[in-house]
C-alpha positions as CSV (number, residue, x, y, z in Angstrom):
1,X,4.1,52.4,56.9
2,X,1.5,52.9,54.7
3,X,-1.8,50.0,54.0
4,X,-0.9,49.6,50.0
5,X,2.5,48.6,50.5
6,X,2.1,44.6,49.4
7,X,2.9,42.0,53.1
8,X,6.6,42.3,53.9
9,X,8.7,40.3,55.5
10,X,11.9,41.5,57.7
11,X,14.7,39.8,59.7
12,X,15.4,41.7,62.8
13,X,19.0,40.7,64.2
14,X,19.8,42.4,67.4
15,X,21.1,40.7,70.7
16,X,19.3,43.0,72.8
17,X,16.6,40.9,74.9
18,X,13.6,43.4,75.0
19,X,14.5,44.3,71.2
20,X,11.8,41.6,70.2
21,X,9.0,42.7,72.4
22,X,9.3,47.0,71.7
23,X,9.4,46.3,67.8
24,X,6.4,43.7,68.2
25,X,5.0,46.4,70.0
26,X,6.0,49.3,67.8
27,X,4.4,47.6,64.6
28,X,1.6,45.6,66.3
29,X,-1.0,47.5,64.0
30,X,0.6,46.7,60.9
31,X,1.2,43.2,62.3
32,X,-2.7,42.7,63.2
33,X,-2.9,44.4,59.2
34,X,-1.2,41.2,57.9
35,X,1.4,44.5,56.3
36,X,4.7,42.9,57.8
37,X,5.8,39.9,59.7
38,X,8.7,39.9,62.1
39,X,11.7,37.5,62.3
40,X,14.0,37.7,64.9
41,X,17.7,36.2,65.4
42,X,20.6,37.0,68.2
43,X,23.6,36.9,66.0
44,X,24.6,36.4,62.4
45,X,24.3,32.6,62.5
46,X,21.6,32.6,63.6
47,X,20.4,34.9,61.0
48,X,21.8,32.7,58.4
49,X,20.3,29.8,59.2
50,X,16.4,31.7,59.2
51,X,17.3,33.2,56.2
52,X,18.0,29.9,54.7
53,X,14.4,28.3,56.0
54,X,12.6,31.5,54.7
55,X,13.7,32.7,51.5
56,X,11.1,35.0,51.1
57,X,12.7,37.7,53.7
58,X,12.3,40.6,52.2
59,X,14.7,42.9,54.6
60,X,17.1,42.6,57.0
61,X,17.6,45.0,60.0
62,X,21.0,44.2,61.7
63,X,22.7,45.6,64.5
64,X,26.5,45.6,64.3
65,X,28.0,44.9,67.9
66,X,26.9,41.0,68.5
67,X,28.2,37.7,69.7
68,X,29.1,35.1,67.4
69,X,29.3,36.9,64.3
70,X,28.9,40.5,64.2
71,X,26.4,42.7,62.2
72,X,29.4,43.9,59.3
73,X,30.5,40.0,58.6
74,X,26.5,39.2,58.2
75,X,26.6,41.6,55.7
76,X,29.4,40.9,54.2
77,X,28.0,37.0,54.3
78,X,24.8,38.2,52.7
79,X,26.3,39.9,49.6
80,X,28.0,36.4,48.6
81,X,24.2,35.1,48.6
82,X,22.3,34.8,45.7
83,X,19.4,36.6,46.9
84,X,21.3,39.6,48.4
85,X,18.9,40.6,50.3
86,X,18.4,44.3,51.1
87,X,20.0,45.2,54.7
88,X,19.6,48.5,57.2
89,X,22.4,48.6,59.5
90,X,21.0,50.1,63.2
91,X,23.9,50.1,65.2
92,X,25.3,52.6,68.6
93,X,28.5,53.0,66.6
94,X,27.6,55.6,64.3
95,X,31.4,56.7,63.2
96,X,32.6,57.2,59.7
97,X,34.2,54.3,59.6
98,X,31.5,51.6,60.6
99,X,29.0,53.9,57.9
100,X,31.7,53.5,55.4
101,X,32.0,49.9,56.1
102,X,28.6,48.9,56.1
103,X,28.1,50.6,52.8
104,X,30.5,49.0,51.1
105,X,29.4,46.3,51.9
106,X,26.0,46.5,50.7
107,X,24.3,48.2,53.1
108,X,20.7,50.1,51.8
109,X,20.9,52.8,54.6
110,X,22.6,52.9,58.0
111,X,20.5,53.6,61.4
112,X,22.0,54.8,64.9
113,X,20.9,53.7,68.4
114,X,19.0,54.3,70.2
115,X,16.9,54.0,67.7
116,X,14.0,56.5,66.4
117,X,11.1,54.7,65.8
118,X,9.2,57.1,63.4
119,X,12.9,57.2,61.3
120,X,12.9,52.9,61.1
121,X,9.5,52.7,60.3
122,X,10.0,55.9,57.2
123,X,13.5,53.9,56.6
124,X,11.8,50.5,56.3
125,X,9.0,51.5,54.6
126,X,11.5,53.1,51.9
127,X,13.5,50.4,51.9
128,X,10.3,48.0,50.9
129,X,9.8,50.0,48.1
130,X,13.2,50.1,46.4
131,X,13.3,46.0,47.2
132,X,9.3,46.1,45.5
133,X,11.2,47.5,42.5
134,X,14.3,45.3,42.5
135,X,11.8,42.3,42.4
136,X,9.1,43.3,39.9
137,X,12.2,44.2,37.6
138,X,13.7,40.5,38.2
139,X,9.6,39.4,37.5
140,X,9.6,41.1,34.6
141,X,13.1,39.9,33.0
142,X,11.7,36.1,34.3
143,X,7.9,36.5,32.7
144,X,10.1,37.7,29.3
145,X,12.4,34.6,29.2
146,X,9.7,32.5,29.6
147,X,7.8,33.9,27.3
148,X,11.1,33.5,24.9
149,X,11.8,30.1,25.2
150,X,7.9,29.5,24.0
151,X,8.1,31.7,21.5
152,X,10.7,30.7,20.3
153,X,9.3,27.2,19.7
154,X,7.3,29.1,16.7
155,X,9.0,31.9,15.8
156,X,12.5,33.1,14.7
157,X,15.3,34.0,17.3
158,X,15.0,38.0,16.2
159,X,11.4,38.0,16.1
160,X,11.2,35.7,19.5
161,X,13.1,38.4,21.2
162,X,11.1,41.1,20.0
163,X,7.7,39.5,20.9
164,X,8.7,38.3,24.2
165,X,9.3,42.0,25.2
166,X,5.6,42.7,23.8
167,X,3.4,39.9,23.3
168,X,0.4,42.4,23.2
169,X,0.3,40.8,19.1
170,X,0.2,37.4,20.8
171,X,-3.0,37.8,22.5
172,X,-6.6,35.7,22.0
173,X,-8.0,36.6,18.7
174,X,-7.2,36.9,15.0
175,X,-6.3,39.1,12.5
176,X,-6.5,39.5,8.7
177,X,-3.0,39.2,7.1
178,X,-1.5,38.8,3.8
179,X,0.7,36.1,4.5
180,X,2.6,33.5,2.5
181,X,1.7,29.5,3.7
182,X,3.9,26.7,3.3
183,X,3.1,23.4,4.0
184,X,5.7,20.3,3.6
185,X,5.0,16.4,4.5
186,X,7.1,13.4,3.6
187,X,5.6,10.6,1.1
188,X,5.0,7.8,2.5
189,X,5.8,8.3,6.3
190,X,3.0,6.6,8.1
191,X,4.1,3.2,6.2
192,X,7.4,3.9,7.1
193,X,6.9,4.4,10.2
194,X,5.8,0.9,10.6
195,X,9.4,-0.7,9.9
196,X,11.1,1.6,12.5
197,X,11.6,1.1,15.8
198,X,11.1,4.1,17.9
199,X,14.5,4.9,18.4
200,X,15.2,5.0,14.7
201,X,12.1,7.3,14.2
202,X,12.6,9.6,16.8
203,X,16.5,9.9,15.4
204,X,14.8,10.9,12.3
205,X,12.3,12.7,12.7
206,X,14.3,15.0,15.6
207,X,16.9,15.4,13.3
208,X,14.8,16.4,10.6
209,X,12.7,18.6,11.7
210,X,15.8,20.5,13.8
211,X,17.5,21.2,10.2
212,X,13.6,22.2,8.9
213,X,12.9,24.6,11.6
214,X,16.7,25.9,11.3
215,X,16.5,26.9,7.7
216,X,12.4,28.2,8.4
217,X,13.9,30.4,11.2
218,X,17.2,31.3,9.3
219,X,14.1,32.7,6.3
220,X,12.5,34.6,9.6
221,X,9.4,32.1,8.4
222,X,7.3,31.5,11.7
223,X,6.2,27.6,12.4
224,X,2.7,27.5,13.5
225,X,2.0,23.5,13.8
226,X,4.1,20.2,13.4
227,X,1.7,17.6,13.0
228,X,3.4,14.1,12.3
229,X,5.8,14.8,9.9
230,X,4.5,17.6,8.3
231,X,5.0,21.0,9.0
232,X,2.6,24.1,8.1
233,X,5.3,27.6,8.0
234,X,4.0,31.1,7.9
235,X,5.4,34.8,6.4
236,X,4.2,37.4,6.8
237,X,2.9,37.0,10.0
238,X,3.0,38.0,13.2
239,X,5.3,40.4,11.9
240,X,5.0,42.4,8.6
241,X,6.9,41.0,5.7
242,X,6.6,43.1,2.3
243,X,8.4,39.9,1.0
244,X,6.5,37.1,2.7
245,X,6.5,35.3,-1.4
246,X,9.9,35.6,-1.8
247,X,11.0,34.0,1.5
248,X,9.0,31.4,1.3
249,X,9.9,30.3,-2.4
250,X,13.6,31.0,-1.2
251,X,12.7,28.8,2.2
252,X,10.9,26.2,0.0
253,X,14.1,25.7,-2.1
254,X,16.0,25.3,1.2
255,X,13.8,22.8,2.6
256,X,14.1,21.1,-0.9
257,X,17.9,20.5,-0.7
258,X,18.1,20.0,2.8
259,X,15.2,17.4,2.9
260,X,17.2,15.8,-0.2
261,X,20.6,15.5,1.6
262,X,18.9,14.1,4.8
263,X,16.9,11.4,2.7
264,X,20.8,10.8,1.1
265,X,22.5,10.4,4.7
266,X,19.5,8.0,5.4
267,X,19.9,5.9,2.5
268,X,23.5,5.2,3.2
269,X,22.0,3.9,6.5
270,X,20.1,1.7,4.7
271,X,16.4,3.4,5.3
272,X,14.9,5.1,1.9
273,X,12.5,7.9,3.0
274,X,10.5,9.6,1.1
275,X,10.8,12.9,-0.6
276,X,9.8,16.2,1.0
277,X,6.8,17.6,-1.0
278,X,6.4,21.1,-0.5
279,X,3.2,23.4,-1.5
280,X,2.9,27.4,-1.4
281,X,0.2,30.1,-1.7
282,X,-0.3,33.5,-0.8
283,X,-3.2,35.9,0.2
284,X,-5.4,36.8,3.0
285,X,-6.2,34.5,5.6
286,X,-7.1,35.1,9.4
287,X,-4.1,34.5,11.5
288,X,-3.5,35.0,15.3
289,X,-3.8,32.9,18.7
290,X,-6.8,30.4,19.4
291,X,-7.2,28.4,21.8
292,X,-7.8,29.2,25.7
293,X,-6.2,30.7,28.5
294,X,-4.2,27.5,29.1
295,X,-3.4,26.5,25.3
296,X,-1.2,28.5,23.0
297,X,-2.2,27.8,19.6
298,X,-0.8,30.5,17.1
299,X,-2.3,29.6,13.4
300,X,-3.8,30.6,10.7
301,X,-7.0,30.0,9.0
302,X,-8.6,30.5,5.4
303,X,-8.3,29.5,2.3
304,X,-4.7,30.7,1.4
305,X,-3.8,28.0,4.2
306,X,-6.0,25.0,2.2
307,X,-4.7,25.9,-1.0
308,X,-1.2,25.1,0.2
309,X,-2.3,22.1,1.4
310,X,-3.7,21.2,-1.4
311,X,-0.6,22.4,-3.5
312,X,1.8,20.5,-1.3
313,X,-0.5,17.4,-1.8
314,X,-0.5,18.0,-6.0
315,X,3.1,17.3,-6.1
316,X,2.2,13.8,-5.8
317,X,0.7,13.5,-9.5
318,X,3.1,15.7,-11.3
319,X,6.6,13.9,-9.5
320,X,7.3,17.5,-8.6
321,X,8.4,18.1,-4.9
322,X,7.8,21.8,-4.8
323,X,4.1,23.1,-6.0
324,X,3.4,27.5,-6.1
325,X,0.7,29.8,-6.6
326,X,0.5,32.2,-9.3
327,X,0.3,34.4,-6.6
328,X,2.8,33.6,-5.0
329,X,5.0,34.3,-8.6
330,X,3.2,37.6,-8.5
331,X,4.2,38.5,-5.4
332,X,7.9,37.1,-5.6
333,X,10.2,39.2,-7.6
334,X,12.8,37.4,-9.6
335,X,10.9,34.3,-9.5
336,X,12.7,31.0,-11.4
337,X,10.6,28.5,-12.4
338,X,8.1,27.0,-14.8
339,X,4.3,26.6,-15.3
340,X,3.0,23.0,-13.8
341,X,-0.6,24.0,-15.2
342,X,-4.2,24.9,-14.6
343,X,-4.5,22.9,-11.8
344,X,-8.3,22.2,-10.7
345,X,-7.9,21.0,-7.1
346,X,-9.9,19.6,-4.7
347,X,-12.7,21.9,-3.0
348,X,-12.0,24.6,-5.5
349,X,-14.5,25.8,-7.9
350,X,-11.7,27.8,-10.9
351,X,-9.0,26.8,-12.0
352,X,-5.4,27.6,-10.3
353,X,-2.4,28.0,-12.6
354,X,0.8,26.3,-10.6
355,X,4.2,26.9,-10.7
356,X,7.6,24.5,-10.0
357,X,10.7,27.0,-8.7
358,X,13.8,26.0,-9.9
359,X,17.4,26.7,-8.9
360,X,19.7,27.4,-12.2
361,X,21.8,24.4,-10.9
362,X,18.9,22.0,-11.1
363,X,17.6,22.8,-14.4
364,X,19.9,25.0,-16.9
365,X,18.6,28.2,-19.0
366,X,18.5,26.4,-22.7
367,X,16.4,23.5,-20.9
368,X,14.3,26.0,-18.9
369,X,13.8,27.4,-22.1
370,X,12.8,24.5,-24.6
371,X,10.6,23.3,-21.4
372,X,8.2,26.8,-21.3
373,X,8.5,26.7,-25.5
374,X,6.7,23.2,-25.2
375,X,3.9,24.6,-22.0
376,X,3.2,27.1,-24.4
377,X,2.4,24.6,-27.4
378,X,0.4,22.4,-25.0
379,X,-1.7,25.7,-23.7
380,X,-2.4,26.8,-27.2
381,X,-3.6,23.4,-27.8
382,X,-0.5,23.0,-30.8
383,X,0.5,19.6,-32.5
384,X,3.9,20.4,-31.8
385,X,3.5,19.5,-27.9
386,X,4.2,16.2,-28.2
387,X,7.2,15.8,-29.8
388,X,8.5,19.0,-27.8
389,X,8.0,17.0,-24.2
390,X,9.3,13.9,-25.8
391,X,12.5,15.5,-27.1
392,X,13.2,17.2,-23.5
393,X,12.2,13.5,-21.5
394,X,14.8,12.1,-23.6
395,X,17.6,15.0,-22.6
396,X,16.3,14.6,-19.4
397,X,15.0,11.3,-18.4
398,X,14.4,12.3,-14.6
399,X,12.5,15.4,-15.7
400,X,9.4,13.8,-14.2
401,X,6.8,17.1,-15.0
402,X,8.1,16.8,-18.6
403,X,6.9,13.1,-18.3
404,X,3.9,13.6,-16.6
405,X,2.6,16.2,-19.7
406,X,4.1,13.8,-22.5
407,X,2.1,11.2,-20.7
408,X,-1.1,12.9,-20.9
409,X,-1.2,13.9,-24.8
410,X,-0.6,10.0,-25.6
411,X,-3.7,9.5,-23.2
412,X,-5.4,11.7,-25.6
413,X,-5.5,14.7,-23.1
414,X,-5.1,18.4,-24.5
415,X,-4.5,21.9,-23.2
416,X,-3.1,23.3,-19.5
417,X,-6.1,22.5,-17.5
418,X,-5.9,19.2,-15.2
419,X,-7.6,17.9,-12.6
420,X,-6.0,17.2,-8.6
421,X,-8.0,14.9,-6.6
């Protein structure tokens, strides 16, 4: 046996007395080496029962003629086990019909008596190899379910798989990325939160966020942090996504109508939560895993992921729930919606023109139509404005960013540009 091979340990079963002694003897220098430790047992119950106190047995060498239970039953015993462990069968009877048996059985390789030392130590020593292989396979195929069932805590089931296989991209360190960021939170949670009882808000915040991440991951969107009860959703990363804009308007509109039908379900309940604001930008930003060797933290930074904060957060003065980029319209192909305005936000020095996506169900062509007519009035700085918002508020009362701008020219404001603090 050779000094690389890793420490092995084998089950000798044999009910010959001096057995014990002339193998100890045999392999004393790879015993002193700390290469192999010995176990011994008489029979096959005996066997059993060290086999199940030391799980780690690597081998078993089993003659076939013994008391109690014989060498072919042990074998048949340990292929019924979960651990199967790899067996050499050294036995006097060396017919066809004992190999045969043996092999079928499980048997790695068959050995007669009396026995050649050189051809059980080459036999053992190949043996250890093929069970070396057998077991960094299984530690392999356990490391990559691991790794799965965290990944897929972030990412979606098809991406999950794929990374767990190679999470080379998953290592310490960033990269720049065009991605698409998405951030949602829910108005007025934290004074909500002070009515519930903790089993009412872990009901609904479990159940929220399971139909949130559902529809992210059903988008192929990757989660990168729940904080409270807001969540922060990436595209575009760690995978390439050519259309990282137009999954996350199309995830954003999801999120919408499922966040709107959960608040329904809760109302019937008799608890009125807020509305799911949502905000989205695109560009560059530095994504990848931070943290330490103990602390998976896979995020992004830059200011594509503060500007979606800060969209998501603007939806709050407008009575809009979903807030997007210009870039993110850019970037998007088919992209339905309508101008918010020139938004001057927080932290930012120019202005950032701001979209609302709409779904043809929620607001019709003609309206869509007599809504940018009246944006285009109000950016050219037009009389006509004001009676154009009035006339849509009063064919849609609940239009709320028809409101907001009709609002604003009887405050004497003018023009697109507005300020978000």
């Amino acid at each position: 046996m050779t000094s690389d091979l890793p420490p092995a340990k084998i089950l000798v079963v044999d009910d010959e007395p001096d057995l014990e002694a002339l193998i100890t003897q045999k392999f004393r220098r790879q015993i002193r080496g700390g290469q192999v430790t010995f176990l011994f047992a008489h029979d096959g119950h005996e066997a059993l029962e060290l086999l199940g106190a030391n799980r780690d047995v690597d081998l078993v060498v089993s003659d076939i003629n013994m008391p109690g239970m014989d060498g072919l039953t042990l074998l048949a015993k340990l292929q019924e086990s979960d651990d199967k462990p790899s067996t050499i069968i050294v036995s006097a009877y060396g017919d066809m019909a004992n190999i045969r048996t043996a092999m079928n059985r499980g048997a790695f390789d068959f050995l007669t008596k009396p026995i050649d030392f050189t051809d059980l130590e080459t036999t053992i020593e190949r043996t250890l190899r093929h069970v070396g292989s057998l077991r960094e396979g299984r530690r392999r195929q356990m490391m990559a379910e691991r790794a799965h069932a965290s990944l897929a805590r972030y990412f979606s089931p098809n991406l999950a798989e794929r990374l767990a296989g190679d999470t080379s991209g998953l290592e310490l360190g960033g990269v720049r990325r065009e991605v698409a960021s998405l951030f949602t939170d829910i108005a007025g949670f934290t004074g909500l939160v002070e009515s519930l009882d903790p089993a009412q808000l872990a009901e609904i915040l479990n159940g929220y966020f399971a139909e949130m991440t559902d529809l992210v991951f059903a988008h192929e969107g990757t989660v990168a942090k729940i904080v409270g009860d807001a969540l922060h959703v990436l595209f575009g990363a760690p995978g390439d996504q050519p259309d990282h804009a137009a999954r996350a308007v199309a995830c954003a509109l999801s999120l919408d109508t499922a966040s709107e039908a959960f608040r329904a379900r809760w109302r019937d309940r008799g608890i009125e939560i807020g509305a799911t604001r949502i905000g989205v930008h695109a560009g560059p930003a530095i994504v990848g895993n931070f943290g330490g060797g103990r602390y998976f933290d896979y995020t992004a930074y830059g200011d594509t992921i503060n500007t979606s904060a800060r969209l998501e957060n603007a939806n709050k003065a407008f009575g809009t729930r979903i807030c997007v980029s210009q870039s993110v319209v850019i970037r998007a192909e088919q992209f339905r919606g309508r101008p918010v305005g020139d938004l001057l936000l927080r932290g930012k020095q120019g202005a950032l023109r701001a979209f609302e996506p709409l779904t043809e169900e929620e607001y019709d062509g003609e309206t869509l139509s007599r809504y940018l007519d009246a944006f285009a009035k109000l950016e050219a700085g037009e009389a006509g404005a004001m009676p154009a918002f009035a006339a849509l508020v009063g064919l849609r009362p609940d239009d709320a960013l028809s409101a907001f701008h009709l609002k604003r020219l009887l405050n004497g404001a003018s023009g697109t540009r507005i300020e978000v603090r």
